[in-house]
N, C-alpha and C positions, 0 to 999 in steps of 0.2 A: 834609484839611479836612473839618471836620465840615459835614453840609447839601450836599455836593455830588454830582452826579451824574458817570455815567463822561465826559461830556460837557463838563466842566468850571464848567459853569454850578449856582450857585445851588438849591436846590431847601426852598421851606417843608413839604411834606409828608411823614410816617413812610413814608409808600411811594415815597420819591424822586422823584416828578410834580412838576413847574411847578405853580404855580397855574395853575387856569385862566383867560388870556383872552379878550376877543371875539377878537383876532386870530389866537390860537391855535384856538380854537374851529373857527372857518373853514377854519384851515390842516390841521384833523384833517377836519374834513368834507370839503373836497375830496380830502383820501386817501383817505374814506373810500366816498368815489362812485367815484373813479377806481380804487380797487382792486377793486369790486364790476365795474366797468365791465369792466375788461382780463378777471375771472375772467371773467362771465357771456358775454362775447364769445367765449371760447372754449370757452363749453358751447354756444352759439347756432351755431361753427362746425359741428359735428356733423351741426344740422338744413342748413345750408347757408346759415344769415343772418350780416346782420352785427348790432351793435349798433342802427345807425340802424335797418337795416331791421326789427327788429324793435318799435324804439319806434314806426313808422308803423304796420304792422299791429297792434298794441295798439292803438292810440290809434283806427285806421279801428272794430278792431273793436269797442271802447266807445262812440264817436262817431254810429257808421252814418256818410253820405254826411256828406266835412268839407272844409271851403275849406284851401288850402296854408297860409292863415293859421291856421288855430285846429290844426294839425297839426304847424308849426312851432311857436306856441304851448307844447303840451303836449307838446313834446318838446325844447324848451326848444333845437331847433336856427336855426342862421342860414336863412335862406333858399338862400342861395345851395348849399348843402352839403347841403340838403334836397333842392333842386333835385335836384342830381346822385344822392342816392338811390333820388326817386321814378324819375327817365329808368330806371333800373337795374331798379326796382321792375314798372315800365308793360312793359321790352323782355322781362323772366322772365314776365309776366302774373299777377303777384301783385293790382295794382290798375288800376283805370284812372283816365285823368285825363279829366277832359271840361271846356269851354269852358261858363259859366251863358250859358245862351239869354238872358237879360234882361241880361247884364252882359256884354260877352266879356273884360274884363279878368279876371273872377274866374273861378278855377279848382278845381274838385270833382275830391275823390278817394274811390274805391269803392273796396272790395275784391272780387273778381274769386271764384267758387266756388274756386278753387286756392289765393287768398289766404286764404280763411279754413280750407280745410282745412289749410295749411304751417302758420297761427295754431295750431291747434286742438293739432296734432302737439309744436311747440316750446313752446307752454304749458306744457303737461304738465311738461317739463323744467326749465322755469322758475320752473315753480312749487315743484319739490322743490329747484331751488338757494338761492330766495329763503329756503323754510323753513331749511333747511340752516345759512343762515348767519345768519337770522334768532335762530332757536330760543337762542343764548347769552342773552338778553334774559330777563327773568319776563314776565307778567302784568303787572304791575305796573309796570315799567320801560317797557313797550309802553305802554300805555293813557296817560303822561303824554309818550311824543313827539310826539302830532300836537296837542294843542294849545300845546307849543310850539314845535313850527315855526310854527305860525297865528300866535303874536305876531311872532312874528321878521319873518315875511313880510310883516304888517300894517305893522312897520317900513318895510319895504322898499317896498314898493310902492304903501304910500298909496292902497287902495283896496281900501274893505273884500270890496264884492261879487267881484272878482278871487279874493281871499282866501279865500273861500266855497269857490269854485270850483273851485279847483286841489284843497283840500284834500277838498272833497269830489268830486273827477276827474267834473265836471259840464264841458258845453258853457259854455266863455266866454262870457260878453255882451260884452265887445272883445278885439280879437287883434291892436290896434295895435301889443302890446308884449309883448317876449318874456317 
């Protein structure tokens, strides 16, 4: 049958591709975090992190001294699963946690001189994985992703200053919501 792919389905384009849709779109993007995630997970095993652990130390060391919320936040974890990173994080002495004097509900996390040297060490590495798989992209194909992730997320989230935020990886003005 003419227009179809080995998959049985339909296909309008000379290069045998679906059109794109929103739904599809999404369903390539989450492979396309999740595949970056499993690799770089196991370029981070080498330094001896995991994934989480290394999106809190990012994130400390952008941030300087950050509430569990704006860490979850910008790491786009649950809480509860953060939780159990930081306990991980605080008993290696990668970060500390401390109790705010003014608040003792709220809770502040450092990173520790040991946290930011393991940062400093698996950057490096990170950084040539990010390029690595980055580099298939031009100039030009970069330079038109991030402002449209900006709309998409404007969609999403209904609030532009958030929006701002994330994209320019600034300290939140709320951390109510993930």
């Amino acid at each position: 049958m003419s227009g179809e792919t080995s998959g049985g389905s339909s296909a309008d384009g000379a290069d045998g591709l679906e059109p794109l849709t929103a739904g599809h779109l999404f369903f390539l993007l989450h492979h396309l975090v999740r595949q970056r995630e499993v690799a770089l997970g196991r370029e981070l095993a080498r330094s001896g992190l995991t994934l989480g652990q290394w999106q809190v130390l990012a994130t400390l060391s952008r941030l300087g001294r950050a509430t569990m919320g704006e860490v979850a936040a910008f790491c786009a974890a649950d809480r509860t699963t953060l939780t159990r990173t930081v306990d991980r994080m605080v008993k290696d002495r990668l970060i500390r946690r401390e109790r705010d004097l003014s608040d003792r509900r709220q809770v502040n996390l450092d990173l520790t001189d040991r946290g930011a040297a393991v940062f400093r060490a698996a950057s490096a590495d990170v950084t040539r994985f990010n390029d690595r798989v980055f580099d298939v992209l031009s100039a030009e194909e970069t330079a038109g992703i991030q402002p449209m992730i900006g709309r998409v997320l404007a969609r999403l989230l209904d609030d532009p200053e958030r929006v701002a935020d994330l994209l320019a990886f600034r300290r939140l003005k709320t951390t109510d919501r993930p």
